[in-house]
SEKOLLO-613661 format. One line per field, with one value per residue: residue in three letters; x, y, z of N, C-alpha, C, O in turn. Coordinates in steps of 0.05 Angstrom, whole numbers. Example, Ala and Ser with C-alpha at 12.3 -4.5 7.8 and 13.67 -1.06 7.14 Angstrom:
// SEKOLLO-613661
res ALA:SER
n_xx 264:257
n_yy -114:-45
n_zz 156:142
ca_xx 246:273
ca_yy -90:-21
ca_zz 156:143
c_xx 264:258
c_yy -66:1
c_zz 156:157
o_xx 285:268
o_yy -66:23
o_zz 169:161
END
This chain:
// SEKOLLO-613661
res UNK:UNK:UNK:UNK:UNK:UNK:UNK:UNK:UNK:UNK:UNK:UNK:UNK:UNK:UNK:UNK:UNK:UNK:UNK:UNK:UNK:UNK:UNK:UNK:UNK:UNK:UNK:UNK:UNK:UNK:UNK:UNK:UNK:UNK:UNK:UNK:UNK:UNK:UNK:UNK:UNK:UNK:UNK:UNK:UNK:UNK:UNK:UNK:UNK:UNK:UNK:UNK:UNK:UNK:UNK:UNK:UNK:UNK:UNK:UNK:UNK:UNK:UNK:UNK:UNK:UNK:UNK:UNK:UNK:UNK:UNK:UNK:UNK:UNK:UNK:UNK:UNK:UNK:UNK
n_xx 1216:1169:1186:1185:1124:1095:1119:1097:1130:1122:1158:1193:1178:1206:1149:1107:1055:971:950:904:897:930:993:960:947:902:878:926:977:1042:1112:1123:1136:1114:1093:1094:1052:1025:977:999:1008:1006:1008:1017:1062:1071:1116:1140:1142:1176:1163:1194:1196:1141:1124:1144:1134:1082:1090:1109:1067:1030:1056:1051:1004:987:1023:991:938:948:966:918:881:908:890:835:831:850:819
n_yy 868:859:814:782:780:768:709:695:697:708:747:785:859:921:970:1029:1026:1034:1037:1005:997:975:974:1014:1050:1089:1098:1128:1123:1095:1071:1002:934:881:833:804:774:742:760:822:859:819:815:841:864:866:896:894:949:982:1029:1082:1083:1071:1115:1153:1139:1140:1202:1204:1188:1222:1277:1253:1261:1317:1338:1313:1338:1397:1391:1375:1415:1458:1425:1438:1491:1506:1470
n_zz 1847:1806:1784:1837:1842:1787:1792:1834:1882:1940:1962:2014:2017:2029:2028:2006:2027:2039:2102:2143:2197:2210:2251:2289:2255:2208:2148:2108:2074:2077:2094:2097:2108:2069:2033:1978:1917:1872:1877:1885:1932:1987:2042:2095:2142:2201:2244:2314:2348:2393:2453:2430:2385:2360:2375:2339:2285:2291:2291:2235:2202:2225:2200:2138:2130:2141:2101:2058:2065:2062:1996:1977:1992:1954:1903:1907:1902:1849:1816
ca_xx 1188:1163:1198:1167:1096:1094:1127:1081:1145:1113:1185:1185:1199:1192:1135:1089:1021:957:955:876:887:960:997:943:935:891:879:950:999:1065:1127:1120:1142:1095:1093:1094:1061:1023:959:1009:1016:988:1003:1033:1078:1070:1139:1139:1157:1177:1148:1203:1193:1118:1117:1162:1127:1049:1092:1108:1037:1023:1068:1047:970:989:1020:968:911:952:956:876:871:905:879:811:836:858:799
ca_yy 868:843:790:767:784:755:694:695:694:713:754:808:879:951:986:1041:1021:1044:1023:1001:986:971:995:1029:1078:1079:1122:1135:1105:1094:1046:987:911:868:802:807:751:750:791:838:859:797:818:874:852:886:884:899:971:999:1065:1106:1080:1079:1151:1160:1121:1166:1230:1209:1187:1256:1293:1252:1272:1342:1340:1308:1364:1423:1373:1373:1448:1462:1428:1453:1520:1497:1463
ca_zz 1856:1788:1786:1865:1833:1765:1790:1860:1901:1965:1978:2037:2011:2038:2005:2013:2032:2054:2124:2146:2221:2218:2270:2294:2240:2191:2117:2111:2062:2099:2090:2116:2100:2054:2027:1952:1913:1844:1889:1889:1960:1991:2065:2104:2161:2230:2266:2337:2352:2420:2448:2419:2346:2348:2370:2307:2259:2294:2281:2202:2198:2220:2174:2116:2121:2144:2073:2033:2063:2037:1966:1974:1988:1939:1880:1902:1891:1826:1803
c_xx 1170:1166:1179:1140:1091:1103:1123:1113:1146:1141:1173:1206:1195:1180:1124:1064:1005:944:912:884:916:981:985:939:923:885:906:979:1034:1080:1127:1133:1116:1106:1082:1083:1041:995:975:1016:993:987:1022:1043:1078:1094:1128:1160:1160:1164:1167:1201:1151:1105:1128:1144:1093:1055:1104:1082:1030:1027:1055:1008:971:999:1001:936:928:947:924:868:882:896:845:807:840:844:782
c_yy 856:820:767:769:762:726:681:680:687:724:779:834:903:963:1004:1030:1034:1018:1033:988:973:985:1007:1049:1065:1099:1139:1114:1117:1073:1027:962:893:840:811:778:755:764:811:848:841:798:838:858:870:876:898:925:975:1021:1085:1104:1081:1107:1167:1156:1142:1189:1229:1200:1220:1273:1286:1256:1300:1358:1341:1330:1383:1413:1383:1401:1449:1458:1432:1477:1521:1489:1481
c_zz 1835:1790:1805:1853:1815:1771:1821:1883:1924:1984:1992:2024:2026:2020:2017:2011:2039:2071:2131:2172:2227:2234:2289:2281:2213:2162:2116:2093:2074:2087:2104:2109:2094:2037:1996:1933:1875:1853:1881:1926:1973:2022:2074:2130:2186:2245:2297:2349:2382:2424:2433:2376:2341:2357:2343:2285:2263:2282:2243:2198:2191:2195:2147:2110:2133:2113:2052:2039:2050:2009:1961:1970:1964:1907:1882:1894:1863:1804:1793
o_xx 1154:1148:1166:1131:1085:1096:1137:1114:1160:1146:1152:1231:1173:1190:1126:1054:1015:934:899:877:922:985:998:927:927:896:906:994:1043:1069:1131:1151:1099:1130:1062:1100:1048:987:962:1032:969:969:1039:1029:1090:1095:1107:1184:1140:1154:1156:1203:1139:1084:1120:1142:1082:1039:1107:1075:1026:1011:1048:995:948:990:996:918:924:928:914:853:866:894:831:787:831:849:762
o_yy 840:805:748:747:740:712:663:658:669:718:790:835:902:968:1003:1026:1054:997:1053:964:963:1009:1012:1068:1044:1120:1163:1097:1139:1058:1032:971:890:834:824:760:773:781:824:835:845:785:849:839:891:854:911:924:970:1034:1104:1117:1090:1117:1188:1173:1154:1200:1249:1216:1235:1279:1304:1254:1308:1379:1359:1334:1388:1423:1396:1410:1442:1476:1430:1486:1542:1494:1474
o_zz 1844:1798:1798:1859:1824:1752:1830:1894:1934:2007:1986:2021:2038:1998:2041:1989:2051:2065:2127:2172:2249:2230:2309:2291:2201:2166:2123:2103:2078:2070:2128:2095:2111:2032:1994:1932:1859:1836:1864:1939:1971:2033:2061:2138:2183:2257:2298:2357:2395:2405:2423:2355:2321:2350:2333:2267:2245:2267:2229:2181:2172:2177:2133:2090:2134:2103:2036:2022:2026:1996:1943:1953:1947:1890:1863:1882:1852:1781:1780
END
């Protein structure tokens, strides 16, 4: 991944991103496929899901911001 950066590759890897309208979801970092170049992630790649993978891909959305509020509660408790 260095390597593609530092040396503006523009290779396709799986990363985590935060997804702004991709997919249809949005404030939500997710894995996705991205275009790597010396930006750093220089584009995010939208494949073409079916209904049974983008009900998949809504319900890890879910999960991972059902996560990150407990995260939030608790370091307000914390603070």
């Amino acid at each position: 991944m260095v390597e593609a950066i530092l040396r503006d590759q523009k290779r396709i890897f799986p990363c985590c991103v935060w997804l702004q309208g991709e997919y249809g979801l949005k404030d939500v970092y997710l894995g996705a496929p991205v275009v790597l170049g010396r930006k750093g992630v220089e584009r995010i790649i939208e494949l073409k899901l079916n209904a049974d993978e983008m009900e998949l891909l809504n319900a890890s959305a879910k999960a991972v911001k059902e996560v990150m509020e407990v995260l939030d509660k608790m370091n307000s408790v914390t603070a």
